[in-house]
Backbone as CSV, one residue per row, in Angstrom:
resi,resn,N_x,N_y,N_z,CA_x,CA_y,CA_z,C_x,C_y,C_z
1,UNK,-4.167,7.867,24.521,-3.327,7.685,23.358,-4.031,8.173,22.090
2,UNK,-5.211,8.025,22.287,-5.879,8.965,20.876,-5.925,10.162,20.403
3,UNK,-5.370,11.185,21.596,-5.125,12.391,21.378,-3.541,12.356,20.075
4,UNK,-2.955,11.574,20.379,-1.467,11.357,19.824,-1.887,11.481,18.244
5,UNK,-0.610,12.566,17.831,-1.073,12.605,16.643,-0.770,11.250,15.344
6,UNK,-0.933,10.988,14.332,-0.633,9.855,14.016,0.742,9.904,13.081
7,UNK,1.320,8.799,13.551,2.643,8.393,12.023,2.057,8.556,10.808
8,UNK,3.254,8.691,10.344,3.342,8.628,8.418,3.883,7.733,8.007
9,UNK,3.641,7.204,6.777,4.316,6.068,6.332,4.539,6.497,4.740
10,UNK,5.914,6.044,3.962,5.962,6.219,2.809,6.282,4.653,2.312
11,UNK,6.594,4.670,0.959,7.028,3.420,-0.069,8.203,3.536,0.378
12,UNK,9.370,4.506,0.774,10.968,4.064,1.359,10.879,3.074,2.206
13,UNK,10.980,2.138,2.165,11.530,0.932,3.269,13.415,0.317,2.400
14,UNK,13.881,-0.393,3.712,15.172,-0.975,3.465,14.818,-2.506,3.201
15,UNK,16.151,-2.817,2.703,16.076,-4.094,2.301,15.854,-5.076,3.005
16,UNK,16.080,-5.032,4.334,15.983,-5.565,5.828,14.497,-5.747,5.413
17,UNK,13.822,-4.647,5.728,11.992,-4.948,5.701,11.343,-5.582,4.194
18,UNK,12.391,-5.466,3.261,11.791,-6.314,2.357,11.726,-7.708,2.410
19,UNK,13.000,-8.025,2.860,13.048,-9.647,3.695,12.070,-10.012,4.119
20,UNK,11.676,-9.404,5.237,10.568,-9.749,6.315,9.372,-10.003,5.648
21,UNK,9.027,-9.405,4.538,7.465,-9.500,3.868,7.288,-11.028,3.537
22,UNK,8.274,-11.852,3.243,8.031,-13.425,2.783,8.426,-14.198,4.151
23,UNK,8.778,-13.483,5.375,9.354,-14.681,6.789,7.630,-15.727,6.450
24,UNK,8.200,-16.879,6.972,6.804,-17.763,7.087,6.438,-17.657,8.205
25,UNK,5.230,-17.467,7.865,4.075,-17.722,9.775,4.345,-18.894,10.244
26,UNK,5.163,-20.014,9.566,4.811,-21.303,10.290,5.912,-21.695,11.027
27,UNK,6.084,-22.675,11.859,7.556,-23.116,12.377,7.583,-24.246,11.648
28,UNK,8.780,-24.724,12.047,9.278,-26.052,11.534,8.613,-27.516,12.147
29,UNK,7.696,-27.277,13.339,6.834,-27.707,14.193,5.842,-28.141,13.684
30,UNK,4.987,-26.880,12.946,4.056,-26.482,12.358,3.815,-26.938,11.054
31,UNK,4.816,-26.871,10.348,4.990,-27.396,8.918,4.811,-28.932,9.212
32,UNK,5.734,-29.568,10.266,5.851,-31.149,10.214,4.408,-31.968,10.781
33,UNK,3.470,-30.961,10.910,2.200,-31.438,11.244,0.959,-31.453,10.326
34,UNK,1.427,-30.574,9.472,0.641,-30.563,7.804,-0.301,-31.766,7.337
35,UNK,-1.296,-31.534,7.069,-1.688,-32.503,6.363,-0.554,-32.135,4.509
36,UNK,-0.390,-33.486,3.634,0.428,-33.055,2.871,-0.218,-32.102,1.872
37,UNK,-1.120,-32.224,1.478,-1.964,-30.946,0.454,-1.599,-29.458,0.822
38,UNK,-1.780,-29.659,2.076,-1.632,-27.508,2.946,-0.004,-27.973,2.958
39,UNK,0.848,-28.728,2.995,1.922,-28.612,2.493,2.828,-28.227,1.584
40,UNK,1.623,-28.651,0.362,2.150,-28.635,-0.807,2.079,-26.831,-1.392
41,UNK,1.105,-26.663,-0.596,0.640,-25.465,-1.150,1.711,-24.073,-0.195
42,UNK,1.843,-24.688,0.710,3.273,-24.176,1.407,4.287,-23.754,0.632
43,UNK,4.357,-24.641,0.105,5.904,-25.308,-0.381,5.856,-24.361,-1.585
44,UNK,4.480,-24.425,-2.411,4.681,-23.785,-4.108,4.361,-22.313,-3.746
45,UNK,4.391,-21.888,-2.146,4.419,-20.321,-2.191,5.418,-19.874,-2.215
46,UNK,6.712,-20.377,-1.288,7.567,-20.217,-0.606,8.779,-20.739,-2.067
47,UNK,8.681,-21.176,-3.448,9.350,-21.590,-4.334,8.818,-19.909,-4.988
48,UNK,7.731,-19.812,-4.917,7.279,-18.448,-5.545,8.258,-17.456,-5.535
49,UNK,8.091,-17.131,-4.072,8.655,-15.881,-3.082,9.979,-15.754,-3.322
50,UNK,10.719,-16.879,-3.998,12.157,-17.350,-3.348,12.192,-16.635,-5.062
51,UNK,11.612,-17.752,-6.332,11.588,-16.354,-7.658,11.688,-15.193,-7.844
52,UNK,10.604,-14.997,-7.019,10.209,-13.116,-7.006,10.482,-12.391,-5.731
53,UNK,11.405,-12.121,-5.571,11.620,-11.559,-4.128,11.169,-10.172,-4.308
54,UNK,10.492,-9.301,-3.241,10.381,-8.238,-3.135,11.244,-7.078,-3.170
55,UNK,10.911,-6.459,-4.632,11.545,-5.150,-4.488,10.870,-4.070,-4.070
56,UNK,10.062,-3.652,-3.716,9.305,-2.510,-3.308,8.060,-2.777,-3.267
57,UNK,7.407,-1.912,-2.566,5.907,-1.576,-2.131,5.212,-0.578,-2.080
58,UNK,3.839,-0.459,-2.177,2.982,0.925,-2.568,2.051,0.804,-1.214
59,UNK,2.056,1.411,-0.232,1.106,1.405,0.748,-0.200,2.337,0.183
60,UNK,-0.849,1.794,0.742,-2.368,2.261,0.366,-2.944,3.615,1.094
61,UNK,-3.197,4.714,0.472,-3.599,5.533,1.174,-5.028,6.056,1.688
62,UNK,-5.119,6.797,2.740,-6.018,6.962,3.951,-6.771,8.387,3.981
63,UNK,-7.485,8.570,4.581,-8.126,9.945,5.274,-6.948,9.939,6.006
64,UNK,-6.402,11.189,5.918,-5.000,11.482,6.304,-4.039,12.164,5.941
65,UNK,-4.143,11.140,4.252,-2.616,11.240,4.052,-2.301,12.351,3.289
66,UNK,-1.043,12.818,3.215,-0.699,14.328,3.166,-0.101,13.919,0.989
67,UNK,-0.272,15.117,0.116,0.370,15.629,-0.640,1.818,16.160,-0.945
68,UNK,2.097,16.037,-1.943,3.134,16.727,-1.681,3.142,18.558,-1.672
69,UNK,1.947,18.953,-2.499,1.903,19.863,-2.434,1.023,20.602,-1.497
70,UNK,1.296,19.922,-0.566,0.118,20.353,1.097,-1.112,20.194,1.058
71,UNK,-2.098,19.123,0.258,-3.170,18.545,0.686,-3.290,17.364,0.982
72,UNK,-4.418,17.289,1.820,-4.752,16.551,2.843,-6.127,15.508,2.171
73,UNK,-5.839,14.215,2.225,-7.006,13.538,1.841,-8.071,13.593,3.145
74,UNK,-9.138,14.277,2.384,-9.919,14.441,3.504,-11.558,14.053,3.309
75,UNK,-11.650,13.759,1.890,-13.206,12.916,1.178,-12.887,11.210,0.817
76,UNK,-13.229,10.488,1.344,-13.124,9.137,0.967,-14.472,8.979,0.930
77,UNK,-14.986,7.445,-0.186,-15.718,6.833,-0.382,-16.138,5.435,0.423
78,UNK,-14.636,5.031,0.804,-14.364,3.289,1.034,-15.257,2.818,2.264
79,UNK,-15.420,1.955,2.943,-15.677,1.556,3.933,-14.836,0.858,4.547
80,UNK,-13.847,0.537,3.638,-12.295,-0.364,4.101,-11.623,1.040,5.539
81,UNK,-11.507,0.590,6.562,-11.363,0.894,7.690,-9.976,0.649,8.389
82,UNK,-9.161,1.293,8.985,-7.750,0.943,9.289,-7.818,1.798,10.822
83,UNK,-7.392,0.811,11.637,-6.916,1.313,13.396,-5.565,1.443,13.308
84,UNK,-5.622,3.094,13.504,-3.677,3.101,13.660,-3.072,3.420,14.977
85,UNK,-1.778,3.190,14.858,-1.377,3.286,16.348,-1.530,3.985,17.396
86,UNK,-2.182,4.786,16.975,-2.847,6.219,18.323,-4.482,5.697,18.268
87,UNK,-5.456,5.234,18.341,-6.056,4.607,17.961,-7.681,5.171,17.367
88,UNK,-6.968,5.909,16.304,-8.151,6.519,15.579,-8.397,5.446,14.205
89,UNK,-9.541,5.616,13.722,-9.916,4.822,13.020,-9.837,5.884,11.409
90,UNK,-9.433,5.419,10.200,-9.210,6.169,9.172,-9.717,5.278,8.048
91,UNK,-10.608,5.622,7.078,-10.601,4.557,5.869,-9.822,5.110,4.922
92,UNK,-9.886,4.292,3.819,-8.886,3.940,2.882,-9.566,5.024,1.689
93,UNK,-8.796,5.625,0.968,-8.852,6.303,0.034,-8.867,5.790,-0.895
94,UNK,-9.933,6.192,-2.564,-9.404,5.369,-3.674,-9.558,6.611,-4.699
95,UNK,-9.605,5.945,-6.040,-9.839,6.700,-6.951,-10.584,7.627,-7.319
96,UNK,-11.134,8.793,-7.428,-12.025,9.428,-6.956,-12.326,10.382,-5.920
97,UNK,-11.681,10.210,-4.914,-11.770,10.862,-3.922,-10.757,12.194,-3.885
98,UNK,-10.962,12.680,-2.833,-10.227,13.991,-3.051,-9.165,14.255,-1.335
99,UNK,-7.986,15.388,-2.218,-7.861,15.890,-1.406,-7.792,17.615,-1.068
100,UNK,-7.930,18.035,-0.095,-8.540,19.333,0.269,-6.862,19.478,0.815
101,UNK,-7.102,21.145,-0.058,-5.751,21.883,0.741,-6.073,23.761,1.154
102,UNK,-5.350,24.001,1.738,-5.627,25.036,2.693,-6.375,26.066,2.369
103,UNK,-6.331,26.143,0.993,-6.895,27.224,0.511,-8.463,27.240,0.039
104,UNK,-8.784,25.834,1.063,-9.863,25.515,0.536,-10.322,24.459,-0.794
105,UNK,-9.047,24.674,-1.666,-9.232,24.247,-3.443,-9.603,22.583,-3.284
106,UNK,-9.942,22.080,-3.862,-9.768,20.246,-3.698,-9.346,20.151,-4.737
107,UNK,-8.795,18.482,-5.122,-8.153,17.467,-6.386,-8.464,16.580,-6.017
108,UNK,-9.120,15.780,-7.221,-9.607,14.313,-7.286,-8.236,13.805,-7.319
109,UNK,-8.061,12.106,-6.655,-7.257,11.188,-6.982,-7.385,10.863,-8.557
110,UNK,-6.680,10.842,-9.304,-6.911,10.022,-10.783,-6.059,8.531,-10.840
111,UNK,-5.080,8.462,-10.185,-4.377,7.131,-10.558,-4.430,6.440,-9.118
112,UNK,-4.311,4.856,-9.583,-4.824,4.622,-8.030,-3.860,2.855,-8.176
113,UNK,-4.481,2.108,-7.530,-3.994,0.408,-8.034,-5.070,-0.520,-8.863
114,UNK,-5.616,0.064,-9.815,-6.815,-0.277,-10.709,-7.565,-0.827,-10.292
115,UNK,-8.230,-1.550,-11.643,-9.639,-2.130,-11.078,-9.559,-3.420,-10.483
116,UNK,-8.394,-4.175,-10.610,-8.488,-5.503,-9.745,-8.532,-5.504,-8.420
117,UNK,-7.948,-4.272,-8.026,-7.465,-3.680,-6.317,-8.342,-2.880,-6.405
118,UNK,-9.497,-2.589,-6.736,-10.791,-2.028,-6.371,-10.816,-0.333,-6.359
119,UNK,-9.515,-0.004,-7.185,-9.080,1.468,-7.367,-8.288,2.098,-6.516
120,UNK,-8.435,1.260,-5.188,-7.259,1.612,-3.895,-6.485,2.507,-4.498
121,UNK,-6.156,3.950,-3.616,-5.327,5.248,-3.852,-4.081,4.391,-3.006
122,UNK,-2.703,5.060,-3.723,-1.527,4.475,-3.291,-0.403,5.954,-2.780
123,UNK,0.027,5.588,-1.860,1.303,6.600,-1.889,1.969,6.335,-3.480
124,UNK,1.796,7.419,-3.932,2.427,7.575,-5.771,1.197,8.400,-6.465
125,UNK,-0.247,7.648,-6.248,-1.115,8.417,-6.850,-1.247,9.712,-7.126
126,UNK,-1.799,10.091,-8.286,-1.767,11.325,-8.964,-2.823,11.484,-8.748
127,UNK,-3.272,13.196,-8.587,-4.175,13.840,-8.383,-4.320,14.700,-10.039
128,UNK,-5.913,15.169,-9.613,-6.839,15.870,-11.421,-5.537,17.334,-11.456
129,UNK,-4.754,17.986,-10.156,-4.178,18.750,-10.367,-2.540,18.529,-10.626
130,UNK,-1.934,17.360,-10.887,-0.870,16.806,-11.291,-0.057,16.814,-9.840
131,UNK,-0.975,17.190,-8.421,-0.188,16.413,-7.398,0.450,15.402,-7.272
132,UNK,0.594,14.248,-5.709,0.958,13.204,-5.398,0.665,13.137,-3.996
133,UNK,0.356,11.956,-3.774,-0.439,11.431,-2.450,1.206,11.104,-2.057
134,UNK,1.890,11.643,-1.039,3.571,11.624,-0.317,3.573,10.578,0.583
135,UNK,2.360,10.024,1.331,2.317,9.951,2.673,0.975,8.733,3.073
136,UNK,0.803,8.254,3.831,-0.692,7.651,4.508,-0.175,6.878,6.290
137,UNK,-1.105,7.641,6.904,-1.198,7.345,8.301,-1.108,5.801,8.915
138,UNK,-1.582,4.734,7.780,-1.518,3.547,8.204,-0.414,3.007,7.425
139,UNK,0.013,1.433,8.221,1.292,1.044,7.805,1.041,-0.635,7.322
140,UNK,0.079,-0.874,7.887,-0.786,-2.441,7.562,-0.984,-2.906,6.005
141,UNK,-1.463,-2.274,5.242,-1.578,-2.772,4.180,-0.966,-2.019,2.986
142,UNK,-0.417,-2.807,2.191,0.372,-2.629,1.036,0.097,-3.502,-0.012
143,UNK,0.790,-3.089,-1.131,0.820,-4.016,-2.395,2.391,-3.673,-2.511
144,UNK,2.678,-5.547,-2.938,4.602,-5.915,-2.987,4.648,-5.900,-4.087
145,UNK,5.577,-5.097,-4.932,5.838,-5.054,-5.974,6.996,-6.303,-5.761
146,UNK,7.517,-7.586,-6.927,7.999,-8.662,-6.965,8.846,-8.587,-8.360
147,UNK,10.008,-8.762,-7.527,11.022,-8.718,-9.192,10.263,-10.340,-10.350
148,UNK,10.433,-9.445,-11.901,9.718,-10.738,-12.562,8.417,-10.499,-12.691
149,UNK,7.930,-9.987,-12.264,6.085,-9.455,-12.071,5.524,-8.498,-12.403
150,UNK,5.518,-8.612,-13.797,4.910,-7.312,-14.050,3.274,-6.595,-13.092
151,UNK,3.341,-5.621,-12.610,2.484,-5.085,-12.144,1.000,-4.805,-13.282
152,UNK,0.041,-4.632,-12.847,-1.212,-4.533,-14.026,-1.017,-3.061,-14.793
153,UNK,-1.677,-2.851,-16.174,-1.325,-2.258,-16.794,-2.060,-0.940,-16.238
154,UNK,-3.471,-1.139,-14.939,-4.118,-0.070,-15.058,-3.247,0.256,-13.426
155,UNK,-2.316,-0.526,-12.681,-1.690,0.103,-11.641,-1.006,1.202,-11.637
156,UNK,-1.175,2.299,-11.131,-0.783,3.739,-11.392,-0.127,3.764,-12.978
157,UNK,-1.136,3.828,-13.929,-0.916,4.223,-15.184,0.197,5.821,-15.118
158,UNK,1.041,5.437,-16.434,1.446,7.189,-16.663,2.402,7.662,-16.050
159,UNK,3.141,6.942,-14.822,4.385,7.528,-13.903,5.311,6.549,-13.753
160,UNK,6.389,6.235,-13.318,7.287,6.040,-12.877,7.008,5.033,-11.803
161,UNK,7.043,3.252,-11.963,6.988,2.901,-10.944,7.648,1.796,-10.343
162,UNK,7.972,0.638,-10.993,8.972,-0.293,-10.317,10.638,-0.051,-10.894
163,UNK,10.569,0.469,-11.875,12.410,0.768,-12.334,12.636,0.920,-11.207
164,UNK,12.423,2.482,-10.605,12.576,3.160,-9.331,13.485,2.353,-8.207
165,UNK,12.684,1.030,-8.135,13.257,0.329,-6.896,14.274,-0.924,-7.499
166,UNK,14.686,-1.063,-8.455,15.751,-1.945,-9.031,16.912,-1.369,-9.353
């Protein structure tokens, strides 16, 4: 299966999969066995979630992931590590890093999910040549954009990003 080449993943998801991002891990089983504190703290997530429901998401991009204008992230820094479904191992791309396209040329990432998210490159990120990261091979980790929530001011500075999904 490692020969298999790998999926793509973008920020398009349906409303169906936005649902799913708040289902609870717990059963009704599970909950009624709580001590009441891990209850409580249950309870004031799930009042959260129910506020801010998910409108969209920025998956994090990889050694992998494709441009729109046909480069390929192919220099990462991270040590953050992702097993994808064919089972090659890819790390995570951030700010800084580059991607290489055919002609040889490279572009640094410039916009990424700032400094609280450790610069993490996002499907959206802008490249030093006014590219865009289109694409990333893994599907595991994301950041939920949440109606009501403003996103941080240094999260992909300069473009276009939660209107989009409202």
């Amino acid at each position: 299966m490692e020969d298999a080449a790998p999926r793509f993943y973008t920020n398009d998801v349906s409303p169906e999969f936005l649902r799913t991002l708040d289902k609870s891990p717990f059963t009704e089983q599970q909950l009624a066995d709580f001590h009441d504190d891990a209850l409580a703290v249950v309870n004031q997530r799930q009042a959260y979630v129910k506020a801010h429901p998910p409108i969209g998401i920025y998956r994090v991009a990889a050694e992998g992931s494709q441009t729109r204008n046909g480069g390929v992230i192919q220099q990462v820094t991270t040590r953050m590590e992702f097993k994808l479904d064919n089972g090659q191992q890819v790390r995570a791309a951030q700010k800084g890093d580059y991607a290489v396209y055919a002609d040889g040329s490279k572009a640094q990432i410039v916009t990424a999910s700032g400094e609280g998210n450790s610069h993490l490159a996002l499907v959206g990120s802008r490249l030093s040549n006014g590219d865009e990261i289109i694409n990333t091979p893994q599907d595991g980790l994301v950041f939920v954009a949440r109606e009501g929530v403003l996103l941080a001011e240094d999260f992909l500075p300069a473009i276009e990003r939660v209107e989009k999904h409202q």
